[in-house]
N, C-alpha and C positions, 0 to 999 in steps of 0.2 A: 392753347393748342398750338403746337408746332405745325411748320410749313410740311412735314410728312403727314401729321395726321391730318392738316385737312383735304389733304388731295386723297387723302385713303376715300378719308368722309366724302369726298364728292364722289368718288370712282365708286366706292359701296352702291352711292344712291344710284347710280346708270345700272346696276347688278339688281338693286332690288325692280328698277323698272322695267328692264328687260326680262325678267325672271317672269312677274305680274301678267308681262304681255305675251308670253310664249308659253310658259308650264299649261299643260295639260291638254293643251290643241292639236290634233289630227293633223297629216300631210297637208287634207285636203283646205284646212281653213289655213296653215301655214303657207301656202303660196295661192291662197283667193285672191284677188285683185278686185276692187267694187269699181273697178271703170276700168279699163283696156286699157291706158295712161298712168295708171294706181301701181305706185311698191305694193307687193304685197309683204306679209310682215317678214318670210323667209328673207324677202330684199333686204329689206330695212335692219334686222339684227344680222343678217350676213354682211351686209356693208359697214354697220357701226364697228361691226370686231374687227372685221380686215381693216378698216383707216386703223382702230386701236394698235391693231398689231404691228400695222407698216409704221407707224408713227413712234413706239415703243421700241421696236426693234432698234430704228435708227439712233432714237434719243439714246438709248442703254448701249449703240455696238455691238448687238447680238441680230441672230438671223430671225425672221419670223417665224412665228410658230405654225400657221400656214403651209409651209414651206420643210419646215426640217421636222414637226409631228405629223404629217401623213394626213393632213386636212384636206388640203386639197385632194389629194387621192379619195376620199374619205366623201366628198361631197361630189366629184365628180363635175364638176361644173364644166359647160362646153368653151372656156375661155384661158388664154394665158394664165398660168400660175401665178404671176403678179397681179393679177387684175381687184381694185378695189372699189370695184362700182361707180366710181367717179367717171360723170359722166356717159354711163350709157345708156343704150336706146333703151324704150319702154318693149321690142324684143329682146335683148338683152335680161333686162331686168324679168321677165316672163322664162327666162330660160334659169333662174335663180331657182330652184326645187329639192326640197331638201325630204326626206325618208320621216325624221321623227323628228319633235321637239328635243330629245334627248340628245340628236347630232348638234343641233343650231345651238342647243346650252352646252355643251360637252366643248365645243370649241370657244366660246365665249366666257365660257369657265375657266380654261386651260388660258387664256389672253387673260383673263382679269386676274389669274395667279402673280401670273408675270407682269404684269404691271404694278400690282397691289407690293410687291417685293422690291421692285424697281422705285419708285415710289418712298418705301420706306428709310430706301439709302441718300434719299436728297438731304442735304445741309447745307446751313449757310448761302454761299450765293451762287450755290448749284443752278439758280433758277435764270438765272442772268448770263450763263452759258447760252452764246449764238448757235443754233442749229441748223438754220437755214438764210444764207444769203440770200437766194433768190427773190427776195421784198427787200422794199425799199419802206420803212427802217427793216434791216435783218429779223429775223423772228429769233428767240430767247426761247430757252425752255421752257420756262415758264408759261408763257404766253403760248406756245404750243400745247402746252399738258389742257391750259383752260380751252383752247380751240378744241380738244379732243373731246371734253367732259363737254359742252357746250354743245358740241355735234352729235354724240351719245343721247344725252338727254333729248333733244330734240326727234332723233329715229325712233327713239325708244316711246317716248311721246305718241309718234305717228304709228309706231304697231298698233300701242296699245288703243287709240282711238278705230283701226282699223280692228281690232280683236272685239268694240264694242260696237261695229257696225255691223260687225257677223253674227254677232251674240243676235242685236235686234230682230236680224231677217229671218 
């Protein structure tokens, strides 16, 4: 397996986790919170896409999808159009409320196209490309793509265990 397919393979795997922990769930269990301090799951895949997107966009040179597909428009959220949940309050994150499963996948679909593409054009030592100064050692893309899939999987994780604490009650 090449360096393109296995970052496909990992980024599939945050697709089929997020898919698992969102397909078929109502508004209401989409932004439940089981403590007043709890992501509810709309947070948590609304946060994984947007870091995906903001992180994508930069690594590939192109603008977020966010941003130039009418997502934000689309979701309506009460915050800056850059905002990627990093970092906010638990109102904040209460203020994350999404319509349908079909919005929160519809835009996480549209991100994982663009990644899954972007992705496929990596070669050789694409991966070794600095993308971010700002740490001391520099961040590499590579090392960024694994921070994304890394931070995916873990939200993705936390819906889905949030989607089996709703199921129990």
């Amino acid at each position: 397996m090449n360096t393109a397919g296995m970052l496909a393979e990992a980024f599939d795997r945050v697709g089929e986790a997020v898919h698992a922990a969102v397909e078929g769930l109502g508004s209401e269990d989409l932004d439940a919170r089981v403590d007043p301090g709890a992501n509810s799951i709309s947070w948590l895949v609304w946060h994984l896409t947007r870091v995906q997107d903001d992180h994508i966009a930069d690594a590939a040179g192109t603008d977020q999808i966010w941003l130039t597909d009418g997502w934000a428009d689309r979701f309506a959220l009460p915050f800056d159009a850059s905002a990627t949940g990093y970092g906010q309050s638990a109102e904040e994150v209460a203020a994350v409320r999404v319509e349908s499963a079909e919005l929160l996948l519809g835009y996480f679909d549209a991100v994982q196209e663009r990644t899954l593409d972007f992705v496929a054009g990596l070669e050789g030592h694409a991966l070794d490309r600095i993308v971010d100064e700002n740490w001391s050692p520099p961040v590499t893309l590579g090392v960024r793509l694994i921070s994304v899939v890394a931070d995916d999987l873990q939200h993705a994780g936390q819906a889905a265990y949030v989607r089996g604490m709703l199921e129990r009650a």
